[in-house]
Each structure stands twice: as C-alpha cells, then as structure tokens.
Phi, psi and omega in degrees: 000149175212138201265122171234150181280123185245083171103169174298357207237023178282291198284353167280335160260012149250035114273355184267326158283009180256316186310313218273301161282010191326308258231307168308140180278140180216170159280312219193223182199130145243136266217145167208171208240118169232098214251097189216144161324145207216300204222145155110181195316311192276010151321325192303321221255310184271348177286355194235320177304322174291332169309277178324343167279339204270340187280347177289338202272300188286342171278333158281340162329281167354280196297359177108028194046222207203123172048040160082347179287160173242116148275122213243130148298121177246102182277138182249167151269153160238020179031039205033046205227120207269351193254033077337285168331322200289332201274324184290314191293328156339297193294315186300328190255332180282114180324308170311335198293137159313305173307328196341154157234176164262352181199171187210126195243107199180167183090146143205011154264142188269033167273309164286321197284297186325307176290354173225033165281309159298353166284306202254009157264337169284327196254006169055070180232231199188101175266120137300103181251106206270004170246151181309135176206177207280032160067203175052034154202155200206113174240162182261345195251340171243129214245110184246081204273348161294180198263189200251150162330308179282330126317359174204299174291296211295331170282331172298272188348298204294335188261338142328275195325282193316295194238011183232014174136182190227003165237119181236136164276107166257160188221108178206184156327178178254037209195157149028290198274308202286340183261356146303288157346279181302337159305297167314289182321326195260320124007262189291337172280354118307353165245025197226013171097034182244196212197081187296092175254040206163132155212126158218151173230168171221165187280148180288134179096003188259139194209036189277135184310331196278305186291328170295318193286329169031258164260008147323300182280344182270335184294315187300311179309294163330321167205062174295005168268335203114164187159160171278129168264121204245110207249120156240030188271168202213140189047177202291037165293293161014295198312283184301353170287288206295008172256320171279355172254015288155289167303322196279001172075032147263151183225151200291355157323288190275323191221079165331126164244131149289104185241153185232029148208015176302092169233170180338303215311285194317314177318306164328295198281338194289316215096117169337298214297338192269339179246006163311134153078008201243177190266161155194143205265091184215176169254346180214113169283160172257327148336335166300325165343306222250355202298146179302178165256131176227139173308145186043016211222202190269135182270113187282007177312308194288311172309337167287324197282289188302338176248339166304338188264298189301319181319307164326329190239006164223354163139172196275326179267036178250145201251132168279173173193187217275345179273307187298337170269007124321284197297342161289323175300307171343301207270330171285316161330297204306285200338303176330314224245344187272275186331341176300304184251020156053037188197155164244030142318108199277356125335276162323304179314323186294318178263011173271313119032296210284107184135319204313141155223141149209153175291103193253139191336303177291359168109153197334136172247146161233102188286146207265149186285003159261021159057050190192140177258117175311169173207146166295135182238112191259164160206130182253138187261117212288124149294146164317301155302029188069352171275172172286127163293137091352093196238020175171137195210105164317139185293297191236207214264168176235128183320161192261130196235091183272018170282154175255172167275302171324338216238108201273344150305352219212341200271129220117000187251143151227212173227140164199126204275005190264010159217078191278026195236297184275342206232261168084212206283004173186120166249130155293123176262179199277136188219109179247150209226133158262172165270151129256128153237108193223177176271081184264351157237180206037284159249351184264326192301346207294321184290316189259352171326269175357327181277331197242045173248330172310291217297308201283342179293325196300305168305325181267346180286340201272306156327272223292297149339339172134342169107214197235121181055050147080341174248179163283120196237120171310121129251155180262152200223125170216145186266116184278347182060022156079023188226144180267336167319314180288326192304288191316329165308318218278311162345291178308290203310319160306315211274308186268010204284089165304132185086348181287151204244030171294158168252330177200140156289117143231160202127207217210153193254161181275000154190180190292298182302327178268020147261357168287316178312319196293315192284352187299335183245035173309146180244015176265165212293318227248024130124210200288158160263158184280126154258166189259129182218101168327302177017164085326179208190137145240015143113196171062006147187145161238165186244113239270310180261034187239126174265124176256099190254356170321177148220143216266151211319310180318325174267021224187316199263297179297348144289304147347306202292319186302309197310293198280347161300324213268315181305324181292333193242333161289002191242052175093312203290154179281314182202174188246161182252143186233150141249122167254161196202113182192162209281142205311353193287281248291314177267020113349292185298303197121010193264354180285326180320302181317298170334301165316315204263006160274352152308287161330308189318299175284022168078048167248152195236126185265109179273004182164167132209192194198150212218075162301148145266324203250163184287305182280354159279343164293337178295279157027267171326307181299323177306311153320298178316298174329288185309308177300322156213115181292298182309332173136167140170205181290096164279088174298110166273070163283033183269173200236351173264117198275336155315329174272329182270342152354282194277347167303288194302273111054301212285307208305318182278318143356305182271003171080014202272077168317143191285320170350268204287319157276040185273161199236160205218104197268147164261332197209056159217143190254157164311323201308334198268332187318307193282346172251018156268349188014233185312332184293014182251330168343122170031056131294203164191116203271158181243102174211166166307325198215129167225141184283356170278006168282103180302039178252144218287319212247027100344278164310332152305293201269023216246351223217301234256310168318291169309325134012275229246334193243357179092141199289351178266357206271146192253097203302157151213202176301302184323319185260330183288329128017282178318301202281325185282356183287296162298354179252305142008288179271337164282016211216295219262003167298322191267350195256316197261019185003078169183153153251038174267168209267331182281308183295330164287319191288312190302337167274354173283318185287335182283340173227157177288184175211157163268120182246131173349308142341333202125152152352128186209123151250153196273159205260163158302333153303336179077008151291135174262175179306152200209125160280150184250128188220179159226128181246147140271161180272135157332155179305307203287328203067053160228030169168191211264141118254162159306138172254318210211149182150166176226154163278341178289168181251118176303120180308135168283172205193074190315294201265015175333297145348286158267066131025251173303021173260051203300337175281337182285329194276342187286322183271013200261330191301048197293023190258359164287358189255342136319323201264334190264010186275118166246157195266159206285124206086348153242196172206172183282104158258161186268165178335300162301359191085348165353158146243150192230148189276358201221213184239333193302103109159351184318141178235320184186194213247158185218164202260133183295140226254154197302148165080085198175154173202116169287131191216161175288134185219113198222178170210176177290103181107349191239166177284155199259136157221205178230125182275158177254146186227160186278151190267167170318167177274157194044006159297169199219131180216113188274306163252141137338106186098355191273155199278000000 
C-alpha cells in the first residue's frame, strides 16, 4: 500500500482529523478505497477530490463513525494511468487482497472508470464515481455522483443554440467522454436546428504548440465570424488552448467556449484573463456561497458550510468545485446507506444506497434507482475575479437519464437496478413517438423554436410522471426549414412511414386543407394524426384533423375593441376612432372591410388601414395614420412581422404620436419581443391569453415545469403556453379515451374541459380551442405584461369572424357532427336532406332504416366505424323494418 501526500496541507489535516477524533471511542476500524490520479496529467484536476473525501470522512469520523466502526481512507495512486487504475481496483475489491475495502471512491476519466469497471463487476464490489461523464452506462457495482449527459451538455447545448449561436466547434480530449459527448452534442445539435462545423481532439496530456495550435488555427478558419467552441478537453491540455486561443486573439464575444471540465481549481492555473466572459457547465459553482436565500427556492447554507470547512482544513484561499462535492455527496451517500442497513456488507449497502437523499451543497440531492443522483443544473460565465457568474440555474434537481436520447441506439432506454431480473442496466422502455414539427433553421425559427422548446418541456415533464397509458413517449423533431414545401414532405413522410408508432404531429401546417391532403394516404395504426398547431390564427379555415390551439383574432381583437369603444364613452366621447395595421393576406382577403363593419358595428369609426410589408412602408403607414386622425385615436397593430412593427412603433415616436392620445393594441407581441421594443412598449397594450404575471395555480405549473428545464431566468410566453397546451391536451384527452387512436381522442377534446395556464379552456367543434382574452401592460421594470383588463371565462373561437363569406366552409368547420354519425345498430347515415347515404361523403346524422333496408357496419381507414342502410338481398326475409 502507498499513502501519497495530496498538496502541502495533507499532512496537517490528518493531524487535525486525527486531533478532532482523538477522543472518540470506536469498536473497530473499517477501510475504504480512495483511487484518484495524484501524478501525472489528470493531477491538476483529481488531488483536491480527494481532499474532499477525506473531509467527508473525517466529519463522520466526527460524528462517532459508522455502527460503532472508525473510518480509515486507504489512498491510491492511479497515477493517470488506466492500467494502473485496473490494477489498484484489483487490490481494493479482491477479497483475498490485504487492501480490501468495503467501498471504494475514485476515477474522475471514464477512461479510468472504464478500466476498472470490469474489476468491480468481477469482484461484484462497489465504486462511488464523482464526475461528470458522457452517460451511455449503468452498471450495479457503480454509483454515479457527477452528472448524466442531460445534467450538464445537454442543457449547455439546449443554451448555446437558444442564445450564443448555431454553429458549433467541438474540441476534447482524445479518449471515451469526449467522443461519446460529442456524438450526443452532434445529435442534439443537429435535430435541434444547429450546425456542427469542426471536431478535433488531442491526445490526453498534449500541449505541444504545433498540434494545439492547429486546431486553434481550424477554429478560426471554420468561424471566421464567429460561433461556439464546445471544450471537452481534460487535464492540462486546457492550458494550452486556452493561451493559444487566446493569443490568437479570439474572444468570448464572437467565439463563446463551454467547458465541461473547466472549474474554480482549473481557473487558477489557466489564468483568469484567458477565460472571462468565456462558460462552463456544471451542478455545483463554489460562487453559491454567496447566492441569495429564496423562500421555496434554493439555501445557499449547506454551500457556505462545505466551503467554510474545506477551507478551514486546507487553507483560507483554497477553492472548491462540483467534482469535489460530487465526491463528498459520495462518501454521505455510503455512510447514509451503511446506517440504513445496520452492516457494511455490500449487498445490503448497495440497496440502501438507492432512495438516499441528502441535502448537498448544490441543494437535495437523490440517488436514483439507475444508480444516478438527480441533480441541479447550473451554468456559469468566468469573472473578472476568477469566479463563476450564473447566466442559468435549474429550478429544481433534474432526474438522471444515462441512455441517451440524442444517440438513436440507446434512445428509449433505461435502467433500473431495483429489479435487475426484468429491467437491470439497459432495458427497452414501453414507448409511443410524437412528431414535433417546426421551422429551426431559417427566417421562421426565431418564431417556432419556442413552440418545441414547450412542446419538449411539456414531454419530460409528462415522462417524469409515467408518461402517457403506461408508455414513454419519444419525440421526433423534423426541421420544416422555413419553407412550406418541406414542411408537407416531411408530414406526408411521417403519415406514411411504415411501421412506425407515431401517434400525432405537433406544429404546424401552411394551411389547414394542405395538411389533410399531406395525411390522406396515412398508414399509421392509430388512424389520419391529429396535428396540434400552437399558431395564432386570423381564421378563415379549418381542419377535421387540425387541433387549433392558439389565438385566434375574434378572441384577441374583439374584446379590445369593446374595451377602448366602451373607455371612449365613458371618458365622454360620442365614439372612438380606429386604424388597422396588418399584414398584406388581411387586404388581400378582404378582411380588413369585414374589420371596418365590425367596427362600425359598435358605433365606432375606422380612420384608415394599411398592409406594410418594409420598414419604410411602416414610416409610411404612421404618416397616414397621423393624418388620417389628427385629434389621436386607437391603433390596431396585427402585424406578424416584427421587424415591421418595430419600425411601424419607431416611425410613430418620430412623429411625436404620444401613446396618450395614440395608443396601441399589439395582437402578435410577446414577452419575448420587450428587449427588442424596450421602451417603446410603455402604456402600449398588448391583447393575449397569457401573460406569465397571470397568479393561477396552473400558470404557475407551467411556468415551473419551463424554468424547470430552461433555467430559472427563462422567459414564458402566450406563444409556448400554446404549445404546452397543445401536449397537455392531448395527453389528458389520449388518457380519458384510454386509446392513441386519433379519432377516440379528438371526440375527448370536445367532450372535456381542460385547466390550461390560462383559465378554464374547451376545444369548439371547430377544432379551435375557447381562449381568455386579457390586456396587458409593461411592467414598472419593463420586463413583462401585467393585466390591465380581462375575464376568465374563455371567449368562443369564431373561425370566419374575418370571412363571412366564406359561410359553406364555416357550415363544415362543425366536426363535432360525426358525434352524430356514429350510428347505432338499425340505423344508417343521412344526409341533410334525410337521404340514407352509402358512404361518409355528405353525412350529417343517423336515421332509422327503411322497410326493404337493413342496417350493416360500415368503416373506412381514419373515420370512426357507423353504419349504412344497405338494400336487403334479393329473397331475403326481414320481420322489422330496419333490423339488421
């Protein structure tokens, strides 16, 4: 055995932990194994986790040890050597070996865990592993206290994409986690509308200038504008990029890097100067210390506590980080789990383990029955003083998922060790696949990212409950690429995909009728899919197999309309004067007339309207408007472009148009849109369903389940409460029709309410749903809507409020007559007229079959099974009329 000295302050905190128990009484002594590189490259990185086991050691040590036992730290080298590592766990797990231990706390490459993993499976012994790592294993002989792929990369990714770019540079090590990592990361960064453009690695430990400058030098070439460098490098390979990245004059403005092994300890040695401003990916900052205390929210105590201690015992300026308190939560696990199971026997221990919680620097932690601790997911941006910044904090801790998703082997899978006879370390789960479908690249992503950032929240919150009937439910992600041609391929490509277990699209189609046309020749078992469609709506059509969840203009506009007619008369006025201003389809259409005579209607006057498409036809627009009413009056802003209503708003404060006398009632702006209208929203009034300053119970769900997933700064909006209501919907009415056929659901969307972020909400016969109508203002801070105005019942959609004329299309918008067409055994399908009809074509309701008639089944692919009156055989014999 060999005792190795880890930094200068070892041998002075086993004499202070020797001091401290001095005193205490033990039965006995029992041993445990702490296997971490000491010398060689991963030193920089593994000498201070040990420091943190021996302090976790020495406070139960404190506390009188464990079942009356002293616990003794047997320290190893694994010297950065993976055939080392294979050799020390040998000595540690083999019974026969002198080193035995009862548990053993060590690795931090999975390169070292991987070689000695078939060592603690073999000798069926017990590893506590504290680092983050690239996931795609679940072993019973290993405890996995770093995080899962999905605790760390993947939410770094999912905050890349979202707010520092779509071009990525990878970079790591040469070995296991990083080119596992990166398989995932090229995955999700590719289904999620980004663009992997460079992967290089070095070998662990290489810092030769020529091979660092390199890739130094492919980065530049690759993005020369700029883009994200996504760092999986390990040990003091570090150094050197980042002094050659650095030299070369990039900076995290323009070419951001995310590192995921990057901590305080490492900051220290690189140099600040080389990493401000630049990111990194973790569950626990030492920078929490100081973090506020929030009622229900996170207690920075135990993290004050955990760095006031190490300090105490390695010095006042020695810094902690997220492996080491990986590796302390480790050593409280066991110990937890040894008192539990009143034995150091590892059997028992092993399964006392499973259940563990503790309150941990980063806030409760839980080991999971896949031998993975949820965790909390932070990510910090580097100070000028060398600490972590916060740009992003999980609300709450996030389950651990080592199958990965992204990796279509592995996706679908879990673990679970608390049956290792049916389930154990890699299972197939019981599984049903949605489509998401949206636009993530080109000039529409900015608008639909959001619907599937809902959609996908919507789903893990929906998963982490049980899924949906007992399954898991997969989504597919397809990029419509801002174009509607691609969308309907890729729709026709689902709808016809043999063998496949989709069940529903959601996104969204270029119109209701080319997406029935895209589904007509579906083949999947669960009938035509449902699309889900978030949208806003100005209306004029529907779809048998489109759920409209969005909101549509009748619900958005015409209360607004009432509110400022009804404010013009109460402040006096005979009536109020309006402008509408909206995008070229409504005069096109003709709907601006309609507009005008619903205006009127209410003994109001319409001074102009106007259809900018360019920023100077919005000056344009404003000049008019002035003119058109000199005294002041109301502006409806239904434009959908936002670059136009910008410059629209813009034009208006140029011209001196005071909101007083000009205020304006934006239809299709979101919080999301405030920084780039800033001020120019001041005592505007926005018209939506949802505003996230709305105090309703289940507002607050989603508004927690979002934050969840997206960080604690993320910002919710009518557009995404759309989304999530579109998947909480359909899985409420998939669980009410304990079925995924596409028909038996949508008749439970008509048949039941729903609680929606909103309010109380049902879907109409139409297949639009019921929508609350509110008005909102900006805020004092100016970073979101309060309510001004609103009712909680929810206002009926009114597909053609807009078209009129299109009154036979608004007569077939009735799907909910096919309620009426289910016919029962002695009848058959008529038509308006009393017909009896052989088919589905014109059917309205069921009639009782006529004497020489017989009622028989009648079903097709997509429709619900009813019945026809069919003429009876010739020599047939029939005693009632209509019997089948």
């Amino acid at each position: 055995m060999t005792t190795w000295s880890v930094g200068p302050f070892l041998p002075l905190v086993l004499q202070q932990l020797s001091a401290l128990v001095g005193a205490l009484t033990y039965t006995g002594e029992t041993k445990v194994g702490i296997l971490h590189s000491l010398t060689g490259t991963m030193a920089i990185s593994e000498q201070t986790v040990v420091n943190a086991e021996l302090m976790a050691i020495g406070e139960i040590n404190e506390a009188g040890g464990l079942l009356g036992q002293k616990i003794v730290p047997v320290i190893e080298d694994g010297e950065s050597d993976w055939d080392v590592f294979a050799v020390k766990a040998e000595e540690f797990t083999n019974p026969s070996s002198s080193n035995y231990v009862k548990a053993v706390f060590g690795c931090w490459t999975s390169a070292s865990r991987k070689s000695v993993l078939p060592v603690f499976e073999r000798n069926d012994h017990m590893l506590f592993y504290p680092v983050q790592y690239e996931g795609q294993e679940c072993s019973k002989n290993i405890f996995y206290t770093g995080a899962a792929p999905n605790q760390q990369i993947e939410p770094a990714v999912d905050w890349l994409l979202r707010y520092k770019g779509k071009q990525f540079f990878l970079v790591g090590s040469d070995y296991v986690f990083p080119r596992t990592a990166n398989e995932i990361i090229r995955g999700q960064v590719a289904a999620l509308g980004g663009t992997v453009v460079g992967e290089m690695y070095l070998p662990l430990g290489e810092s030769r200038n020529s091979t660092v400058g390199a890739i130094v030098d492919e980065i530049q070439r690759t993005l020369p504008s700029g883009g994200v460098i996504f760092n999986t490098l390990n040990g003091d390979s570090n150094v050197k990029f980042f002094h050659m990245f650095y030299d070369a004059g990039l900076r995290a403005d323009t070419h951001p890097t995310m590192s995921v092994s990057i901590t305080e300890t490492e900051i220290s040695v690189i140099g600040v100067k080389y990493l401000v401003d630049h990111y990194a990916s973790w569950n626990y900052f030492m920078s929490t210390k100081d973090a506020p205390k929030c009622d229900g929210g996170f207690d920075p105590s135990e993290s004050k506590k955990f760095v006031e201690k190490y300090q105490l015992l390695y010095g006042e300026n020695s810094l902690v980080n997220d492996p080491m308190e990986a590796a302390y939560i480790a050593v409280k696990l066991w110990a937890q789990a040894v008192s539990l199971a009143g034995t150091f026997d590892l059997e028992p221990v092993r399964k006392a383990v499973v259940g563990q919680a503790f309150a941990a620097p980063e806030g409760e932690v839980v080991m999971q029955s896949n031998h993975h601790i949820s965790k909390f997911v932070r990510i910090g941006a580097v100070a000028e003083n060398g600490d972590f910044q916060m740009v992003y904090e999980s609300t709450r801790s996030v389950y651990p998922e080592p199958w990965n998703f992204w990796v279509q082997a592995t996706n679908g899978h879990a673990c679970d060790w608390t049956d290792p006879v049916n389930l154990g370390g890699f299972y197939k789960q019981d599984t049903v696949e949605v489509a998401l479908v949206h636009s993530l690249t080109g000039p529409r992503a900015s608008l639909e990212k959001p619907y599937l950032e809902a959609e996908m929240a919507a789903i893990k919150a929906l998963n982490r409950d049980g899924g949906v009937l007992g399954k898991v439910i997969i989504p597919r992600v397809f990029d419509g690429q801002s174009d509607d041609t691609t969308t309907l391929a890729v729709i026709r490509q689902i709808a016809e995909a043999a063998n496949s277990s989709t069940v529903a699209i959601f996104g969204s189609a270029p119109s209701d009728a080319e997406y029935e046309a895209a589904i007509e020749s579906s083949v999947l078992a669960s009938g035509l899919p449902l699309l889900m469609d978030p949208r806003r709506s100005f209306g004029g059509e529907c779809g048998e197999h489109v759920v409209h969840t969005g909101g549509l203009v009748n619900q958005q506009l015409w209360p607004a309309l009432q509110y400022f007619s009804q404010r013009a008369r109460a402040g006096g006025k005979q009536s109020m004067t309006f402008y509408a201003v909206g995008p070229a389809e409504l005069e096109s259409s003709g709907a601006f007339d309609v507009l005008r005579q619903q205006i009127v209607s209410l003994g109001d006057i319409v001074a102009g309207v106007s259809a900018p498409t360019t920023s100077s036809e919005a000056a344009t627009a404003a000049a008019n408007m002035k003119a058109a009413m000199p005294d002041g009056g109301t502006v409806l802003n239904l434009l959908t472009d936002t670059a136009v209503s910008l410059a629209l708003i813009q034009e208006m404060q140029e011209l001196k148009m005071p909101t007083g006398a000009f205020p304006v009632v934006f239809t299709d702006v979101a919080e999301s849109d405030i920084p780039a209208f800033g001020d120019l929203l001041a005592n505007q009034y926005i018209s939506s369903a949802y505003f996230s300053s709305l105090e309703l119970s289940q507002s607050t769900i989603f508004k927690d389940i979002m934050q969840e997933f997206y960080g604690s700064a993320y910002q919710v909006t009518d557009r995404m409460e759309a989304a999530y209501v579109s998947m909480r919907l359909w899985a409420e009415a998939v669980r009410a029709a304990d079925t995924f056929s596409s028909t038996s659901v949508l008749h439970k969307m008509w048949s039941m309410s729903f609680q929606a972020p909103t309010g109380l909400v049902q879907l109409a016969g139409s297949n639009y749903l019921s929508k609350q109508s509110r008005l909102g203002t900006l805020n004092a801070q100016g970073t979101g809507f309060r309510v001004t105005s609103g009712d909680p019942e929810a206002v009926l959609p009114e597909p053609f409020w807009l078209y009129p004329d299109l009154g036979s299309a608004e007569q077939t918008c009735d799907f909910m007559k096919s309620l009426r067409t289910i016919c029962p055994s002695g009848k058959g399908l008529v038509n308006n007229n009393g017909t009896f009809l052989l088919s589905w074509a014109g059917a309205a309701d069921c009639d009782w079959c006529k004497p020489g008639s017989h009622s028989t089944a009648f079903e097709i692919q997509g429709r619900p099974a009813t019945r026809i009156c069919a003429a009876c055989g010739e020599g047939s014999k029939q005693v009632i009329p209509g019997q089948d």
